[in-house]
C-alpha positions in Angstrom: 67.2 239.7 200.8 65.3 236.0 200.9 62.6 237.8 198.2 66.1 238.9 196.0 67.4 235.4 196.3 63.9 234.0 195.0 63.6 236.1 192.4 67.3 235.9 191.1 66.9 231.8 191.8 66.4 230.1 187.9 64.5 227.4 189.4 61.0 227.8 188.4 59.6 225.7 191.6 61.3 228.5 193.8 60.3 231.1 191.4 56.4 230.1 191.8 56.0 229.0 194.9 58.1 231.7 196.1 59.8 230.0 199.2 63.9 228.0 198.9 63.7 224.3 197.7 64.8 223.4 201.2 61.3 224.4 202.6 59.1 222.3 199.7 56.3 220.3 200.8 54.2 217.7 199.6 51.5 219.9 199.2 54.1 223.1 197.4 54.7 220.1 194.8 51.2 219.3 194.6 50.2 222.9 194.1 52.7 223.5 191.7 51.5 220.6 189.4 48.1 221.7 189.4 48.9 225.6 188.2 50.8 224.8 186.1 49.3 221.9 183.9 52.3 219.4 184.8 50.9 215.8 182.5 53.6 213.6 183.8 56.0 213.0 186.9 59.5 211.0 187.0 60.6 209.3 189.7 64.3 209.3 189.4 66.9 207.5 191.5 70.7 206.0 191.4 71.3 202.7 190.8 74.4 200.3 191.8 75.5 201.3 188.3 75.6 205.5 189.3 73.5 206.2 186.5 70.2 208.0 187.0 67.1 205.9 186.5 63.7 206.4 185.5 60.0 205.8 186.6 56.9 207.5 184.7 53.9 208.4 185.8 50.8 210.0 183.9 48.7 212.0 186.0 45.2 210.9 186.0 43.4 212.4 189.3 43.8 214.5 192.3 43.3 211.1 194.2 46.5 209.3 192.0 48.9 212.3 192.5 48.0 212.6 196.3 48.3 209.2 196.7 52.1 209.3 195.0 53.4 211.9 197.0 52.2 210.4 200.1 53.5 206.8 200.0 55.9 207.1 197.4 55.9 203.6 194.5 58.0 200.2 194.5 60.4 198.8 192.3 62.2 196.0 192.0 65.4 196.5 193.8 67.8 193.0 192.5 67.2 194.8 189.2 68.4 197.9 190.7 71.2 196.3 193.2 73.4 192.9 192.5 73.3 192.6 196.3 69.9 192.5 196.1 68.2 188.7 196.1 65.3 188.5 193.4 63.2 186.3 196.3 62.9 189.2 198.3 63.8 192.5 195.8 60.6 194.6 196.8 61.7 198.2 198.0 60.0 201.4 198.3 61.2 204.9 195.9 59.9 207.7 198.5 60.0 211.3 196.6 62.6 213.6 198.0 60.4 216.9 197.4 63.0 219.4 197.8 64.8 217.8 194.5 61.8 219.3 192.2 62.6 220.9 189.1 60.5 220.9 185.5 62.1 218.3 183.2 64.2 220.3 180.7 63.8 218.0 177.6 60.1 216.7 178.0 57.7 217.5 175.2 55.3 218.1 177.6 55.2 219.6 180.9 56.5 217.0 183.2 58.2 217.4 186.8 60.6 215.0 188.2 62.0 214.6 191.8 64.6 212.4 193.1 63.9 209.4 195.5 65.2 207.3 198.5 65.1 203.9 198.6 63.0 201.9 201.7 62.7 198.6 202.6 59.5 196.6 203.0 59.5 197.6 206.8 59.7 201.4 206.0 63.5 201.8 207.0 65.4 203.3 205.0 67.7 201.0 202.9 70.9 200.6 205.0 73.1 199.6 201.7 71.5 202.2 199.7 74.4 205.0 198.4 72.2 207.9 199.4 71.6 206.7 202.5 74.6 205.9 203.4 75.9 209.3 202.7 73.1 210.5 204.8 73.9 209.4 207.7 77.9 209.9 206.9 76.6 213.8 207.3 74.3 213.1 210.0 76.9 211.5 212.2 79.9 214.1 211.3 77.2 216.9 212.2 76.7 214.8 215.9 80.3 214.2 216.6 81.8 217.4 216.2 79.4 220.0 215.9 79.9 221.4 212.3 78.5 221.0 209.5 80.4 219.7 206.2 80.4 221.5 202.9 81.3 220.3 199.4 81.0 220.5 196.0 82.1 219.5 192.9 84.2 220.2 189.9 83.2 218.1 187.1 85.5 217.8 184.2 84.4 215.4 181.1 85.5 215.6 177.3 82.8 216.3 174.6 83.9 214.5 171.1 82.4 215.2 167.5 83.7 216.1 163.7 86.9 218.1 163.6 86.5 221.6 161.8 89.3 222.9 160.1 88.9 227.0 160.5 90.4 228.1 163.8 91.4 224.9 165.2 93.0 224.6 168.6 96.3 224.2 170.4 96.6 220.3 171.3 96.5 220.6 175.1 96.0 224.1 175.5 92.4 224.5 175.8 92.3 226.1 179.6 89.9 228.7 179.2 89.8 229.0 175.2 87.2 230.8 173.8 85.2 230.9 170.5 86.6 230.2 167.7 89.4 228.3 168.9 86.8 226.1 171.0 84.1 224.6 169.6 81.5 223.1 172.0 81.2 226.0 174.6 77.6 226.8 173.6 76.4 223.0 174.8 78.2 223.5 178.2 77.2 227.0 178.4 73.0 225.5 177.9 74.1 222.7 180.2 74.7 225.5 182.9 71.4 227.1 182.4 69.3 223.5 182.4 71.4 222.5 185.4 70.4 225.7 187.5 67.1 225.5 186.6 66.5 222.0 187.9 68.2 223.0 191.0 72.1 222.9 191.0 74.1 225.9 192.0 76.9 226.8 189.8 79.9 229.0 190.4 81.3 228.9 186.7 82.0 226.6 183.8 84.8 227.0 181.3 86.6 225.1 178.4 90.1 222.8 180.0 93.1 221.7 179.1 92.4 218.7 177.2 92.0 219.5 173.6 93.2 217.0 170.9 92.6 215.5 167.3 92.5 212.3 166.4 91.4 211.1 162.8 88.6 212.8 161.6 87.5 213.5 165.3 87.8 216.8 167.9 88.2 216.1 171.4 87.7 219.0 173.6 87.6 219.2 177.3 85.3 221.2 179.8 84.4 221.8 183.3 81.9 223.2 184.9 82.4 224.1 188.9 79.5 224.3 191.5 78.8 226.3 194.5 79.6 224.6 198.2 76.3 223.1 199.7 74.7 220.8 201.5 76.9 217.7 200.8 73.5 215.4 199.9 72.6 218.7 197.5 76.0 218.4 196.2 75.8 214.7 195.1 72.4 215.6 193.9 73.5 218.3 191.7 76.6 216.5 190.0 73.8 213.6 189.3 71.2 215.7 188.0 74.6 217.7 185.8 75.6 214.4 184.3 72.4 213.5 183.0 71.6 216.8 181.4 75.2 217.1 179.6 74.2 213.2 178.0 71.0 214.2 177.2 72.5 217.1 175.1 74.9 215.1 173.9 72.4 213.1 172.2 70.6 215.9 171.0 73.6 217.7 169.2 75.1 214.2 168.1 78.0 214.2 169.7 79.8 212.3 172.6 79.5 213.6 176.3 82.3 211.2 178.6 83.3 211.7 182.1 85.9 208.8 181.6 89.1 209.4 183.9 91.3 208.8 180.7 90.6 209.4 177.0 94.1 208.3 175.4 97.0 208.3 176.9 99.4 211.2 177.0 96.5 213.4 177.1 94.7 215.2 180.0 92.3 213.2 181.6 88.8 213.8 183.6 89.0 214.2 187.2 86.4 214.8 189.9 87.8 217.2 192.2 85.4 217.7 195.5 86.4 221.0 197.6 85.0 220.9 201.4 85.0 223.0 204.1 83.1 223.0 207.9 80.8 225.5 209.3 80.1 226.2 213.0 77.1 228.2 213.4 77.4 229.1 209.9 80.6 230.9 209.8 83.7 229.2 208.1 86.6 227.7 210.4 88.8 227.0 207.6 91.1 229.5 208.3 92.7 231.0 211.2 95.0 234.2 210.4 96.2 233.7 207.6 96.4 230.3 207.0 94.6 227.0 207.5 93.2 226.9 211.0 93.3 223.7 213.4 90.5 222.2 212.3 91.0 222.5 208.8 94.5 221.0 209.2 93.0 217.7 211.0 90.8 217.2 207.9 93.5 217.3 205.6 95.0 214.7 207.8 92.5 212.2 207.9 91.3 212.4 204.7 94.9 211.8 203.8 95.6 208.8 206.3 92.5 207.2 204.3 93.2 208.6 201.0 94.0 205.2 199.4 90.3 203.4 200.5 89.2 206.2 199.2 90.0 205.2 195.8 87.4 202.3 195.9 84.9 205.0 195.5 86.1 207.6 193.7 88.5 205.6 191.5 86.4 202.3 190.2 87.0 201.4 186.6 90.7 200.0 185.4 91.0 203.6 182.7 91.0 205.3 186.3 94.5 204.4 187.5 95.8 205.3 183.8 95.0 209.2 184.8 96.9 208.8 188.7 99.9 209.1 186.6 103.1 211.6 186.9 103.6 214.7 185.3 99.8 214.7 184.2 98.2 217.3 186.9 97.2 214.1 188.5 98.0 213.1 191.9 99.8 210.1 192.6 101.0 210.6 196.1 99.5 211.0 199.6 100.6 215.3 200.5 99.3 218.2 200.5 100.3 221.9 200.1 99.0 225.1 198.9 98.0 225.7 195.5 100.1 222.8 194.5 98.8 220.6 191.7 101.6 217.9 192.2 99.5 217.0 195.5 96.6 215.0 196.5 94.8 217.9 198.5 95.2 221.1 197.4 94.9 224.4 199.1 93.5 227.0 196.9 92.7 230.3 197.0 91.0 232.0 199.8 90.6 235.8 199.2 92.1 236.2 202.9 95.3 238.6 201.7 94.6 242.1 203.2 94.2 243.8 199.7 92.1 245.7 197.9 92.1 244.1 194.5 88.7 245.5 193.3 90.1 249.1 194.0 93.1 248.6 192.5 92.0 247.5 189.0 89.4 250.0 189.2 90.8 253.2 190.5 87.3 254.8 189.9 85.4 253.0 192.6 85.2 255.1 195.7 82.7 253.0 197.0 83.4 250.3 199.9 83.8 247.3 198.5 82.2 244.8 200.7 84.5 241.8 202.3 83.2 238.4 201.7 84.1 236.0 204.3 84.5 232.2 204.1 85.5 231.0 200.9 88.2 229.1 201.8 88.3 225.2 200.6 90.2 222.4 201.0 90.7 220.1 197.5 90.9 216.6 196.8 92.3 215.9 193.8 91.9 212.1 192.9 88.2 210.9 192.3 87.1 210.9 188.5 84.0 210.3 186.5 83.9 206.6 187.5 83.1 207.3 190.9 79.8 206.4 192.5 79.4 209.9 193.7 77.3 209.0 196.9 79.1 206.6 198.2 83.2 209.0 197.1 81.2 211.6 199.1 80.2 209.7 202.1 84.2 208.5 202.3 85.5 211.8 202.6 83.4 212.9 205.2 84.3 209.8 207.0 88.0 210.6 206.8 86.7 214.4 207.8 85.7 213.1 211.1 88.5 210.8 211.2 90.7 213.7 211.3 88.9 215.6 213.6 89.3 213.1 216.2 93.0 211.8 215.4 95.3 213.0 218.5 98.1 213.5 216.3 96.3 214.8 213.3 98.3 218.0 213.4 101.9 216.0 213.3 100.5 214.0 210.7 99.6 217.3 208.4 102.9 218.7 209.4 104.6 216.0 207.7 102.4 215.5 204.8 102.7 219.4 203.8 105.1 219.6 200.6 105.2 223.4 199.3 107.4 222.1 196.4 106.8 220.5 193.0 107.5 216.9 194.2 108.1 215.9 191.0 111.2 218.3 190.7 114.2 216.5 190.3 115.2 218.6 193.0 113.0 217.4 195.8 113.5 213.6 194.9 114.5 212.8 198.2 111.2 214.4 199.6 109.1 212.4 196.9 110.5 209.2 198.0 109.6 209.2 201.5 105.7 209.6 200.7 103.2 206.9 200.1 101.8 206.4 197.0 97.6 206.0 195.7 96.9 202.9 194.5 98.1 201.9 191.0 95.1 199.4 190.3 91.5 198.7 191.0 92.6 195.1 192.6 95.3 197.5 194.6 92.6 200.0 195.5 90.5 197.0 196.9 93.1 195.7 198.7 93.5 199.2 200.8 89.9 199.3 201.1 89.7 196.0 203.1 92.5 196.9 205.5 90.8 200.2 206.0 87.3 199.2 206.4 87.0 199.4 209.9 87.1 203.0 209.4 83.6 203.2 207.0 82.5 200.7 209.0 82.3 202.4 212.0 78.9 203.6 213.4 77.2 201.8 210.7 77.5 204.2 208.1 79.1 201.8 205.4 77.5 198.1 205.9 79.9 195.4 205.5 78.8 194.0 202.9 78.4 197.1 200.9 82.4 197.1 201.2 82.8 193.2 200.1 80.6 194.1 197.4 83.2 196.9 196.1 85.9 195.2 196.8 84.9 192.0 195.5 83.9 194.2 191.9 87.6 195.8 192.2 88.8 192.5 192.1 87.1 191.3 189.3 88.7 193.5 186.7 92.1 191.7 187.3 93.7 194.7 186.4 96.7 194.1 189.1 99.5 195.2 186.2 97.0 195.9 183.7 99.7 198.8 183.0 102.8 197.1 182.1 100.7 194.7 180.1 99.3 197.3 177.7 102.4 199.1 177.6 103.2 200.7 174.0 99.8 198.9 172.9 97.9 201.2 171.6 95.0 199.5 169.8 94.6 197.7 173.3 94.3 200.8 175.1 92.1 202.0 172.9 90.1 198.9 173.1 90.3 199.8 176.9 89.7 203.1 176.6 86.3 202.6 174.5 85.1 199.8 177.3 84.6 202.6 180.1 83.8 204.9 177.9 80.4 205.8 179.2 81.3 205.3 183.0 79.0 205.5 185.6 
């Protein structure tokens, strides 16, 4: 099965030196440079601003590329990090070797890798996103004994010339195909560059936003990973970003995961599904239904679902998508399959039916059962979010659940099975809380949260300040009402946070 899963595996690394990216070495990465002519390696890490950064080396000796992989390069970290004082800025980028993959877009053979950050000490940087999401999984692992899941669904609009044969429905693109879609084929290459430097992909598809405006096509698409390793998750939806720009570029048109295009028109969400593990097997479900456990995550991540906005929300366009009646949430529930709520239940191939069989009456076969696919769904980050740091939250508010006494109460009366936004269930709309309606709100639940990230060091202090303190400084408080029925203003807006993190 492991020799199937290499060979079916599009990531030439695993291909060659035949063994999971999980098990690379220094010396694998090493090995694979020198058989296969690699000229050049990147050293590629995140910055404060979320977008992926680059360092360039050209391979001149076996002594220079030993050396690189085995104490890593420095870089000026206050250019890097505004927290960061220029008198002391020195920090080390150490290779994360089981991030390998070939660089797509190169003109000559080059390998990049992702890095860590370290201080001048060899610690790792405590302020540093990645490593604060690293020990958000290390300490959820050592509290409760299961390991966390997650991935991502990332949604973003592509925009270039309108054609007029076979144009499209304005927002009825979910799942449109060729003709009435016109940029499939650059997410459909994104998909294949994305799995061969690493990322694991469940499916990709054209969405709902799809809209002219002037002599310009806007068309929305999403492509979905596989659950993972919540650090490989992150990873992946970095790695998928920069590959979709990069193309972008090279077809000459627009690639933007802003939350909100124009209003009155779908926007760009970030969905992240999780689940937990013990021992490998799933425990999200329990008959047929969520189990427990499951139940006590949806609590806490609800009880902390407004902080978690200062992550996963960060730019003023973001609180123009947590809007009604715009598949966006905009209050603090959950229920099943229910896109009027902020976590959303969706399906888990746990009915006792033969679906398979029953669309194909031919198969006589046994069709095998696939077990643990159920996920939990939160609905509210977008494209602005510094995806470490929105990942590290949630698992904080995972655990936070987990441990709540009356996490179970808490889901009980948070569960709305309803369209909340039914003029029928107005009385059950009323009594729940709502997300925050502004960054300068969203910082304001942050800080009267924070002893929650806080706790066990995994957020430092002043890594919170530092977010709330940029929250702030948009001054967006009823940035709403004042751009109300303005819309060269919003536009204006709109054009600002265009190319979000």
């Amino acid at each position: 099965m492991k020799e199937l899963e290499i060979r079916l595996n599009p990531n030439p690394l695993v291909q060659f030196l035949k063994k999971p990216a999980a098990e690379f070495t220094r010396q694998d990465i090493i090995y694979f440079i020198e058989e296969n002519e690699i000229e050049m390696v990147n050293f590629r890490y995140v910055g404060e601003d979320g977008k992926l950064k680059s360092l360039n080396f050209v391979l001149n000796s076996k002594q220079h590329l030993e050396d690189l992989f085995s104490t890593g390069e420095r870089v000026d970290g206050s250019s890097l990090f505004s927290y960061i004082e220029a008198g002391s800025s020195d920090l080390y980028v150490i290779p994360r070797f089981k991030t390998a993959f070939v660089n797509p877009f190169s003109d000559y053979p080059t390998l990049d890798i992702l890095c860590s950050f370290y201080t001048r000490d060899g610690q790792p940087l405590e302020s540093a996103p990645e490593y604060i999401l690293r020990k958000a999984i290390e300490k959820f692992r050592k509290s409760t004994g299961y390991d966390f899941k997650a991935m991502g669904e990332l949604e973003y609009y592509v925009v270039s010339e309108k054609e007029d044969m076979y144009p499209g429905v304005d927002q009825k693109g979910y799942h449109e195909s060729p003709p009435f879609t016109k940029n499939g084929h650059i997410r459909k290459e994104a998909m294949s560059l994305i799995s061969q430097c690493g990322g694991q992909i469940k499916y990709g598809h054209s969405e709902v936003g799809n809209f002219e405006s002037g002599d310009m096509l806007y068309e929305q698409q999403e492509i979905e990973f596989l659950p993972v390793d919540p650090q490989d998750a992150v990873d992946q939806l970095v790695i998928a970003k920069w590959i979709l720009r990069m193309l972008g570029d090279q077809y000459g048109v627009n690639i933007s995961f802003a939350p909100k295009i124009t209003v009155g028109k779908a926007g760009s969400g970030l969905h992240i599904h999780m689940l937990i593990e013990k021992d490998g097997c799933n425990i999200m479900v329990e008959g047929e239904g969520l189990s427990p456990e499951a139940k006590k995550m949806v609590a806490g991540i609800l009880d902390l679902a407004a902080p978690l906005t200062a992550f996963g929300n960060t730019i003023p366009t973001s609180y123009l998508r947590l809007v009604p009646h715009q598949e966006a949430p905009t209050n603090i529930c959950w229920g099943d399959r229910n896109r009027s709520v902020l976590v959303r239940v969706p399906l888990g191939w746990i009915a006792d039916t033969s679906m398979i069989k029953n669309a194909n009456p031919q198969e006589t076969g046994v069709i095998p059962y696939v077990p643990g696919k159920q996920t939990v769904e939160l609905r509210s980050g977008d494209g602005s979010a510094n995806i470490y740091l929105f990942m590290a939250g949630i698992i904080v508010a995972a655990q936070h659940g987990l441990e709540m006494p009356d996490a179970l109460d808490i889901a009980e009366k948070l569960y709305m099975d309803v369209n909340i936004f039914d003029e029928a269930h107005k009385d059950k709309l009323e009594k729940l809380e709502h997300l925050p309606q502004s960054c300068w709100e969203s910082a304001d639940k942050l800080m009267e949260k924070r002893e929650f990230f806080e706790k066990n060091g995994i957020f430092p202090a002043g890594t919170l300040d530092q977010i709330a303190n940029k929250l702030k400084s948009y001054k967006d408080k009823d940035l709403s009402e004042r751009l109300y029925g303005k819309e060269e203003e919003l536009r204006e807006l709109v054009m600002k946070y265009l190319h979000c993190q």
